[in-house]
N, CA, C and O atoms as CSV, one atom per row, in Angstrom:
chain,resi,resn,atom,element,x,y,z
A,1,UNK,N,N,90.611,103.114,89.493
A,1,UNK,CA,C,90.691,104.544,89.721
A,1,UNK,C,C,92.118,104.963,90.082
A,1,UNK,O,O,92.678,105.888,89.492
A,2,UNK,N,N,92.608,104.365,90.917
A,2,UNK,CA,C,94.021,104.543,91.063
A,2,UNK,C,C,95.116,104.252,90.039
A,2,UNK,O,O,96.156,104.894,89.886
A,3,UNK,N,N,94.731,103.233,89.399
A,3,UNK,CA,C,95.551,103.391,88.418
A,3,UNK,C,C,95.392,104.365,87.138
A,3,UNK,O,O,96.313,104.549,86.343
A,4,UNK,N,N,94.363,104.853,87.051
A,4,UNK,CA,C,93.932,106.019,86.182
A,4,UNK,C,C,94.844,107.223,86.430
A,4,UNK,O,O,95.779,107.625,85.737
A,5,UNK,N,N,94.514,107.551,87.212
A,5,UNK,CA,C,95.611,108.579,88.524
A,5,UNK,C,C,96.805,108.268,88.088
A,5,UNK,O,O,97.405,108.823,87.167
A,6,UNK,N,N,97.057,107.650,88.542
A,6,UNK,CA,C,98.741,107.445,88.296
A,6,UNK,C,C,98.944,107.679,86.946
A,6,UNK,O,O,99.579,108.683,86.623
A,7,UNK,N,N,98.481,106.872,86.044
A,7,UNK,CA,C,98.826,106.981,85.237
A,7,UNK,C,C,98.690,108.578,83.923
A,7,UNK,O,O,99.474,109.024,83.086
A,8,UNK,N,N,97.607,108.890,84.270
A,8,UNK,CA,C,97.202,110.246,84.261
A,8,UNK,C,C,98.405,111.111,84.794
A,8,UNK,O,O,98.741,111.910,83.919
A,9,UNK,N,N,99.224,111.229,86.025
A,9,UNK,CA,C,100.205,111.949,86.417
A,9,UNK,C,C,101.329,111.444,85.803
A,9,UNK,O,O,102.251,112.259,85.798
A,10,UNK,N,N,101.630,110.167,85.177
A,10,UNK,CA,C,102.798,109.864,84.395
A,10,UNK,C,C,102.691,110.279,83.182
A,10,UNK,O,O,103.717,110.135,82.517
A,11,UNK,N,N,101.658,110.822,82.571
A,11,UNK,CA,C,101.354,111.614,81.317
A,11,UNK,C,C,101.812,112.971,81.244
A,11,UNK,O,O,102.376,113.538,80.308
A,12,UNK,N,N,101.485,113.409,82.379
A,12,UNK,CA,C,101.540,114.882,83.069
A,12,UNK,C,C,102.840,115.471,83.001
A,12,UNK,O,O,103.236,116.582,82.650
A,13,UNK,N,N,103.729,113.836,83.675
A,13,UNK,CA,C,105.380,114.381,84.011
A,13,UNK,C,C,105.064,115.523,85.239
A,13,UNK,O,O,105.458,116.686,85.322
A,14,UNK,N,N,104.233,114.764,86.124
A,14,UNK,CA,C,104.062,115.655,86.903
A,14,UNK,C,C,105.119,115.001,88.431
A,14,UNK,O,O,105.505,113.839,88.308
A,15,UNK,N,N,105.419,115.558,89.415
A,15,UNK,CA,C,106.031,115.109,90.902
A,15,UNK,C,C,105.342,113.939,91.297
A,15,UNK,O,O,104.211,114.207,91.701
A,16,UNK,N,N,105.645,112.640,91.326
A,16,UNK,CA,C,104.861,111.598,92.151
A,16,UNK,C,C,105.237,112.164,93.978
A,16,UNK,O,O,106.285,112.569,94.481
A,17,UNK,N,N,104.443,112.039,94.317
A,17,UNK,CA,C,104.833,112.911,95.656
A,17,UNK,C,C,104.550,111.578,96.789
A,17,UNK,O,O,103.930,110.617,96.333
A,18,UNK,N,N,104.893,111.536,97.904
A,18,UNK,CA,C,104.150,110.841,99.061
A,18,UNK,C,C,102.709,110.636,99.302
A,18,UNK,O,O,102.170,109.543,99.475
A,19,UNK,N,N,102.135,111.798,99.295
A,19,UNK,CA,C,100.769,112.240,99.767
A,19,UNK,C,C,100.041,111.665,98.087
A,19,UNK,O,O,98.826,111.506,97.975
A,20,UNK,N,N,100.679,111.499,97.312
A,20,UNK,CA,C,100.338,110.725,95.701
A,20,UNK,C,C,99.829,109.447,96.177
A,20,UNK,O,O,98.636,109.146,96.217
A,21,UNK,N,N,100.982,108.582,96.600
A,21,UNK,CA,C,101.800,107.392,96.841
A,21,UNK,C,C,100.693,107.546,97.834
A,21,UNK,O,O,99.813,106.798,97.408
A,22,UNK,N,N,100.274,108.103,98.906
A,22,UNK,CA,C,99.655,107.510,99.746
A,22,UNK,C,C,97.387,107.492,99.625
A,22,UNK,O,O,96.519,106.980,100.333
A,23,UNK,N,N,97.356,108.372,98.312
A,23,UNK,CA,C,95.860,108.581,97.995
A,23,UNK,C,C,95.780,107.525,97.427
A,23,UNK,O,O,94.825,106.884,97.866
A,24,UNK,N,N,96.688,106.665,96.124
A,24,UNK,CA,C,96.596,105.332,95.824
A,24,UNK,C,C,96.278,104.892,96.495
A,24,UNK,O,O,95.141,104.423,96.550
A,25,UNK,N,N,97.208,104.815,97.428
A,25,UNK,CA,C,97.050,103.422,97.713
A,25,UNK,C,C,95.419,103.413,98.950
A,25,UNK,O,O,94.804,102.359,99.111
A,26,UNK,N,N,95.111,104.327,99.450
A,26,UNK,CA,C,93.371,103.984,99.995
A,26,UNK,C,C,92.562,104.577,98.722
A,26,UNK,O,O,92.043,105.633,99.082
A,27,UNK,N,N,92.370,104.394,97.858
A,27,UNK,CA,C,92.281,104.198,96.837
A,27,UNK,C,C,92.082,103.083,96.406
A,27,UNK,O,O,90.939,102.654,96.253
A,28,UNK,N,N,93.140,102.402,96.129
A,28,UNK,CA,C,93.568,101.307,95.402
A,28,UNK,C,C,92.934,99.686,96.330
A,28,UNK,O,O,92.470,98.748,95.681
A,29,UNK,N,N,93.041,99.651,97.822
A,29,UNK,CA,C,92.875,99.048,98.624
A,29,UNK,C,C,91.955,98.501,98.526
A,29,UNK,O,O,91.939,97.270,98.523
A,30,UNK,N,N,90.770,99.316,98.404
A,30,UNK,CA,C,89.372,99.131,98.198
A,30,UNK,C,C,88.603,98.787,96.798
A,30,UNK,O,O,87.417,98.493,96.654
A,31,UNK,N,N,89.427,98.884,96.001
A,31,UNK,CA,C,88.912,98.399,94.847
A,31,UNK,C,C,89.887,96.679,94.598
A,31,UNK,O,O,89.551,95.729,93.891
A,32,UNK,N,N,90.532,96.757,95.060
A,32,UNK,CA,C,91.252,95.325,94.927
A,32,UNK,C,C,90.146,94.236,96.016
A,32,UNK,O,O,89.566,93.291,95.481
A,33,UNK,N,N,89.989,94.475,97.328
A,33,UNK,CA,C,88.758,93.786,98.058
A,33,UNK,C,C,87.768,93.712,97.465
A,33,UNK,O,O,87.280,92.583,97.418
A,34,UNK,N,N,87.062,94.775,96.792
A,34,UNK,CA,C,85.619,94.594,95.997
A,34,UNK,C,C,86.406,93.975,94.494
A,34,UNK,O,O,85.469,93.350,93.997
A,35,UNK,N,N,87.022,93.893,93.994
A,35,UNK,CA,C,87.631,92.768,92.441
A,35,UNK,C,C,87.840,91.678,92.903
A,35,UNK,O,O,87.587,90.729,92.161
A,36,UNK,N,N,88.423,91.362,94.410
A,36,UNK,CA,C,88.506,89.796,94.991
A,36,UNK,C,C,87.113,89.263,94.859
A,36,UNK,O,O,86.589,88.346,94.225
A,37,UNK,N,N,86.719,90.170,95.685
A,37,UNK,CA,C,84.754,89.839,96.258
A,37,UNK,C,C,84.222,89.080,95.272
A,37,UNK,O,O,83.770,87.937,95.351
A,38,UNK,N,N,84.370,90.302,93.680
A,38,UNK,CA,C,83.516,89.830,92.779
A,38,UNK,C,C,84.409,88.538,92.215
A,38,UNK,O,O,83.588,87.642,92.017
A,39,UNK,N,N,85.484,88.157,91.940
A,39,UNK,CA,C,86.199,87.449,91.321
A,39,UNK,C,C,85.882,85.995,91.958
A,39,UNK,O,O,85.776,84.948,91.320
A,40,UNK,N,N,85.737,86.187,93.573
A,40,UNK,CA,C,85.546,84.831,94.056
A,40,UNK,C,C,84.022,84.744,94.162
A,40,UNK,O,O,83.507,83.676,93.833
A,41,UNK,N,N,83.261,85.723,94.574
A,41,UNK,CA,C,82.150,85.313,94.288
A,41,UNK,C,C,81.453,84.879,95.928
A,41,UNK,O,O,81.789,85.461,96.960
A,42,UNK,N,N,80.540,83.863,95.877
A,42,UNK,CA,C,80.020,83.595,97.253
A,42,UNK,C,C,81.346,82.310,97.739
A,42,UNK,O,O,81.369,82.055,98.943
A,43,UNK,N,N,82.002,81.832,97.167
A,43,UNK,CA,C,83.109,80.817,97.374
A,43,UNK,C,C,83.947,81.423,98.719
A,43,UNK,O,O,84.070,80.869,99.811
A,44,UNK,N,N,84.400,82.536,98.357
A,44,UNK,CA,C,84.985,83.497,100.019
A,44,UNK,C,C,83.776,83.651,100.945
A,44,UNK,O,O,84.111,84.101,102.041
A,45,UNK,N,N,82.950,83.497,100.866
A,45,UNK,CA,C,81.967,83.433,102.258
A,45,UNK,C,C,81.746,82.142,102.238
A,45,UNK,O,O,81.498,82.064,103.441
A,46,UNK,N,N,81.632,81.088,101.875
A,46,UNK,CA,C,81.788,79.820,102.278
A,46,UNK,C,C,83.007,79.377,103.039
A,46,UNK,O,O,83.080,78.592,103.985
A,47,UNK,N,N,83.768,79.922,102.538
A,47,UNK,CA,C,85.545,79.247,103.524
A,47,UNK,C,C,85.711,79.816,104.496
A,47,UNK,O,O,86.346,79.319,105.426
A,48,UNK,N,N,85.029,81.357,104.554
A,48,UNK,CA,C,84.679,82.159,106.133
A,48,UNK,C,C,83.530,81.158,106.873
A,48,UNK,O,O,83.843,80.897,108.035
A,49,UNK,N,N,82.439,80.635,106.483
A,49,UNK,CA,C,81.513,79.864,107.126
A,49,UNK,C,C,82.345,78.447,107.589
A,49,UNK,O,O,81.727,77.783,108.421
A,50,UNK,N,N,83.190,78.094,107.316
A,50,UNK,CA,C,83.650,76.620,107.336
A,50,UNK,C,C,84.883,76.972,108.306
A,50,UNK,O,O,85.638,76.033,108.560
A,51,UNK,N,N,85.206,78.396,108.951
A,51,UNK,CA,C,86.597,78.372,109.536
A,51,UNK,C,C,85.703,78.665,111.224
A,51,UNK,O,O,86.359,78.756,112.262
């Protein structure tokens, strides 16, 4: 989603602004944790169980 955005406003030629720069990125945050999640799978809750 964030990168949609962005990239969507680099189409635009529109102002990348701060308040841009900063909706990414909580945005972006949360979809990178849930792509880890799914990427590792139950393997990241095993190495949390073992620490």
């Amino acid at each position: 989603m964030a990168f949609k955005r962005r990239k969507k406003r680099k189409e635009q030629y529109q102002h990348y602004s701060w308040f841009d720069f900063l909706c990414d990125v909580l945005f972006f945050v949360p979809e990178l944790l849930i792509w880890m999640i799914r990427l590792l799978g139950r393997g990241i809750w095993r190495l949390f169980d073992g620490i």
